[in-house]
Structures are given as C-alpha cells and as structure tokens.
N, C-alpha and C positions, 0 to 999 in steps of 0.2 A: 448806266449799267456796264460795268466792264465785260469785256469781250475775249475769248481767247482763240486765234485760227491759225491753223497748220496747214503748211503746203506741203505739197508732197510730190515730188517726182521720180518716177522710175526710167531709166533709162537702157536700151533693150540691146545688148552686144549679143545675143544667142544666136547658136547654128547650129545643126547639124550635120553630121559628116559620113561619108557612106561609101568608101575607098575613095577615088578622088574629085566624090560631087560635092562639093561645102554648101549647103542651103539656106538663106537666112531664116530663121524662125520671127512670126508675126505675135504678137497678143492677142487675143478677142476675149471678150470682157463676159466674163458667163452671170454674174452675181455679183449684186451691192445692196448693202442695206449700212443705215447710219440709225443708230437705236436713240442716240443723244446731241441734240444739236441740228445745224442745216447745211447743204450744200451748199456754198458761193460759185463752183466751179463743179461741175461732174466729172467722173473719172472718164475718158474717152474709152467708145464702142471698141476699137481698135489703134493697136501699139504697132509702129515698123520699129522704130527707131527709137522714140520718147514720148512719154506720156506725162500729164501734169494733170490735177486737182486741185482743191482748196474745201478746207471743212472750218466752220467756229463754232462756239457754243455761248450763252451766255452766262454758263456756271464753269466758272473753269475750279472751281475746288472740287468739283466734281468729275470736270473734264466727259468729253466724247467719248462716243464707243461705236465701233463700225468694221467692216471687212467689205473690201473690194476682192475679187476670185478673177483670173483672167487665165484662160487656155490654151499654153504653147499650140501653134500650130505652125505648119511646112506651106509653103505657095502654094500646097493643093488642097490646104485646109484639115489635111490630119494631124491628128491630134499627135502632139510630143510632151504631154507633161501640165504640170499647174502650177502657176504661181497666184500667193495669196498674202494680200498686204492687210492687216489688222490694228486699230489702236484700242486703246483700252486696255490692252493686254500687250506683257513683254513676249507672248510665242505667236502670235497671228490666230490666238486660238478663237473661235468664232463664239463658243459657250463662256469666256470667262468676260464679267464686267467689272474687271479693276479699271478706273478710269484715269488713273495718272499719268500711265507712261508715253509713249511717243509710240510713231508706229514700227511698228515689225514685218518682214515680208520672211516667206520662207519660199522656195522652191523644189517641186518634188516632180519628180521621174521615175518611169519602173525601174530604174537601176538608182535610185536615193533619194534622198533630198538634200536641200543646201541651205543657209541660216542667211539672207542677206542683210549682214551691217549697213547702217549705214555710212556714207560717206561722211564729207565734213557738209556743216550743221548743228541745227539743234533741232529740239522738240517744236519750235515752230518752222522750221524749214528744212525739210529732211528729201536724202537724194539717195535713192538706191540702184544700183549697179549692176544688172543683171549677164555675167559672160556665159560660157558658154553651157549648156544643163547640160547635154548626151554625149557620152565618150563616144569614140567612133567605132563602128560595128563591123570590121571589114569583111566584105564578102557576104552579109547578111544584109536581113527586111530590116526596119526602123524594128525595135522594140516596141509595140504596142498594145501588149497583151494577146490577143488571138493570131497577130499578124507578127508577130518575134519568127526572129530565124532561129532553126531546131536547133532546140538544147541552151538555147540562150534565158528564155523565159523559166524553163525548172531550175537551172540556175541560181536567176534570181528569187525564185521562190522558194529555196532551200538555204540563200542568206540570213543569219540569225547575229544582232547586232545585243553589248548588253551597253549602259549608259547610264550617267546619274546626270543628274539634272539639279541646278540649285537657284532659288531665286531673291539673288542678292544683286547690288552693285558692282561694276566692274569695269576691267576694259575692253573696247571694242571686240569682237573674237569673229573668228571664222571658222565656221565645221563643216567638214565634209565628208563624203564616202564613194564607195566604187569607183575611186580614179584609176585610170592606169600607171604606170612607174612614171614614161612621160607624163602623163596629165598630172599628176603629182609632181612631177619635176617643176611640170611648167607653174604650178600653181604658186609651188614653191619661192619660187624664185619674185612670183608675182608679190606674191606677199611679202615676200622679207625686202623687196624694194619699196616698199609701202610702210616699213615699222613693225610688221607683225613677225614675230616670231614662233615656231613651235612647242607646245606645249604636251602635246600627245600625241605619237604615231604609230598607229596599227597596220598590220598587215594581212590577210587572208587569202586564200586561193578561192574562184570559182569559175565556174565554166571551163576551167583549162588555161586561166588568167591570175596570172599574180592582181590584187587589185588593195588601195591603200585607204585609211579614213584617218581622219587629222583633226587635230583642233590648233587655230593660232589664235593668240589673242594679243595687239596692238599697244605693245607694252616697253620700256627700257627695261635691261638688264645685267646681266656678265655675260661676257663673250660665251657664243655657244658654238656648237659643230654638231649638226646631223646626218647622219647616214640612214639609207634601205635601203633592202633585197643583199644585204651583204652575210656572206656565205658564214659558219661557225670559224673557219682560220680568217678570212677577210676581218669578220669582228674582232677576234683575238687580236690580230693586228694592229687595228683602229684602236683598240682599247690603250695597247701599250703605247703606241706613238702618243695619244692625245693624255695620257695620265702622266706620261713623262714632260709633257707640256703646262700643266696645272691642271688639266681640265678633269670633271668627273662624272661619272655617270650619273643623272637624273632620272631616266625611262629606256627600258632596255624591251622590247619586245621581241617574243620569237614567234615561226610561224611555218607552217608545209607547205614549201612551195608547188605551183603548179608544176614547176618541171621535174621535183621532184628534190628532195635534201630539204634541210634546214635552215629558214633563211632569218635575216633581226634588223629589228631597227632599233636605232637608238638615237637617242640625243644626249649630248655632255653640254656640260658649263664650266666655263674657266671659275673659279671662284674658291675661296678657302674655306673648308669646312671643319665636323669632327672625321678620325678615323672611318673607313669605312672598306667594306669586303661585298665583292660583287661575282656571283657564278653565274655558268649557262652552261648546257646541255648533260643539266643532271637528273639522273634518272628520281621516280617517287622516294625509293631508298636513300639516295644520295642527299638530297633536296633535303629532305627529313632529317639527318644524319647532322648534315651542315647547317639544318634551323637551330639542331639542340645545343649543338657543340657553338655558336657564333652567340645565341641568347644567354647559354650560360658565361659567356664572356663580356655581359654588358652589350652588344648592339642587339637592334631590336629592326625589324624588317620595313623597309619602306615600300617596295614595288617585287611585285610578281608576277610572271606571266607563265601561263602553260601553253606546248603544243604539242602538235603529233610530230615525230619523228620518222622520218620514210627510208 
C-alpha cells in the first residue's frame, strides 16, 4: 500500500523587544489533532529554537488533514501571540478538509498576523521560519490585551484592514502588517535579498505611528524601485527622476500620516508599456473630473487609492 509522509519543521528566530530588553520568545504547544492519517513523530511540547514532526497517511489521494497551535510565550511564560501550522488546507484554517496541499503556518499577534512561506522544499519536507512577531513597544507593557500600555491596545482595536484573497497557484509570497518604517525597511531588505519582491504596499497611521502592510511574493521580473513615508513633493520628485529613467508606476498609495501631512508609497517597474497618466492629491471633484476626461480618451483606470488629507 503506498504511503505518503511529511516532515515538517519550524524553526523559532522570535523576540521581543521593550526599549533595550530583546527577550527570546519560547513555543508551548496548546493543541494538535491529526483527523487523517498517523503520527510517526509528535509535534514537541515546547520550541526554544526548532521544532520537528513527522505525519503519513496511507491514502495520499486523499492526503492528511491536521493543525498543530503553539503559544508565543516570553521566559516568564506570558503569552505573545500564536502560531498555527495546518495541512489539509492552503490557510492553516482548522474547519477546512481540502486534503492536497502541504502545510501552512500563519502567525498572529494583537498587533497582526504574518503568512509563513515556506522555505525551500516540498510538500514532503517543508521548513518554516519564524523571525520576529512584536514590533517593539518603547516605553510600554508587552501588548497583551488587558496588560497593553495606554492607548496602545484601542489602537489596535480601531485598525480596520480590507483584502481579497484568491485561491489559486502561485509564487511563494509574504504578507504582512503593523510594521514600523524600520521594521518594514528591515523586512524589506530581508526579502528582496531572498528573491521576493513587492507587490503591494500600504500605509496607515495608528497609535501616533506611521505603521506599513505588504505583500512580496518570490518571483522574477523588470527592474523595480520602491519608496514609503515620502511626502507629496518627495513623490513628485521620485516620479519624475524614475519615469525619465523608463520606469512606471505600478501601485501608488497614499495616506495621513501620524505626524501629520500626506504621505505614499509606491512602487515603479522599469518596463515598456501602453501610454499612461498618473495623479495624486486630487480632490473628489478633481479625481472625478480627471476619470471623465482620461476614459473619454481611451485609458481606463488600473489602481486607486483614497486618504485623508491633514
């Protein structure tokens, strides 16, 4: 009877940070259930560092179905968050039993969640990467729900994200939210040394924080250049320098920053296209004005973005 088994390892780079304490965060293992199939290995009670299992089934046309749950925690055992590795399903989701795909891990925090790809592998030996969940809090409690430092947690409880979601094949991707400029810089940089480029970047204030959400996904392309947090003359700027270089806008977002003014992010691609016309900081009249006049000229709208202006 054929057989089909997956390994699976996660491996734990997390910290938290809390002006200049850097703490390493543990795993402990809250929930496992495997609906289809047996254990050869169990998932370990607790993660410092790496953690490893082993599942097979002997229907693999049918393939396994299971979710492992493990709970950020700090050296004193409070809680920072959850991470949750699922197969059977491409989102770690615990209700769905499509049983083909490999597994998924996701990670969430009161300030987001994270999608973890995995690394290299396949559907029988799959390695996921966990860096860091909690931007740093300076001068505040860990975010923990009852235990947030003031004004931190209505914050995040007044964040409103919108998203599509589609479930097809593709490449590798990374999405994220509630980073800082750094943590986003840094991410940034992490990724595009990795192959991943960006694909969408948002911007939003809260708490009194400029703070960024992204998606990359692990792909070749035409040379690109992205900017944040750059001010409406900064973009103007960008725009002209990089279109007199070939390049053109793809995703132009804008946003009210916390400190106040208008701020964008964008990303261009070197690449030859059709004609194309691109605004910012127009008012609903103007915007309007410039759909009728730009459609009745043959272009038709690819991306839009609204914000508040301060």
């Amino acid at each position: 009877m054929a057989t089909r088994s997956t390994h699976v390892t996660l491996n734990n780079h997390a910290t938290l940070t809390r002006g200049a304490d850097r703490r390493n965060l543990r795993l402990r293992r809250t929930a496992m259930r495997l609906d289809r199939g047996e254990w050869t290995s169990s998932p370990p009670e607790l993660i410092s560092d790496r953690g490893e299992w082993e599942f097979r089934t002997d229907e693999p046309a049918t393939g396994s179905a299971g979710q492992v749950v493990y709970q950020l925690e700090d050296p004193d055992g409070a809680p920072a968050g959850e991470v949750r590795v699922g197969w059977g399903t491409s989102s770690a989701d615990p209700d769905s039993q499509n049983g083909g795909s490999a597994p998924a891990a996701v990670v969430e925090t009161e300030l987001g969640s994270t999608v973890l790809q995995t690394e290299d592998g396949d559907a029988s030996d799959v390695t996921f990467e966990l860096h860091d969940a909690l931007r740093e809090i300076s001068e505040g409690e860990r975010v923990t729900g009852a235990t947030a430092a003031p004004g931190v947690q209505e914050a995040i409880d007044t964040q409103r994200f919108a998203a599509i979601w589609e479930q097809s094949a593709g490449p590798s991707f990374h999405a994220m939210h509630g980073l800082t400029a750094g943590q986003y810089q840094q991410r940034f940089n992490d990724l595009v040394g990795q192959g991943f480029r960006p694909v969408n970047v948002s911007g939003y204030s809260s708490g009194g924080v400029d703070l960024f959400a992204a998606i990359f996904e692990q792909r070749s392309g035409a040379p690109f250049q992205a900017r944040h947090g750059l001010t409406a003359g900064q973009f103007q700027q960008t725009f002209n320098d990089l279109v007199g270089q070939g390049f053109r806008p793809v995703q132009v977002n804008g946003y009210l920053s916390a400190g106040g003014g208008e701020r964008f992010t964008a990303i261009f691609e070197q690449r030859p296209g059709p004609p194309f016309q691109a605004r910012h900081g127009l008012t609903a009249g103007q915007y309007q004005q410039t759909f009728n006049d730009l459609v009745g000229q043959g272009f038709r709208l690819l991306h839009v973005s609204g914000y508040r202006s301060g």
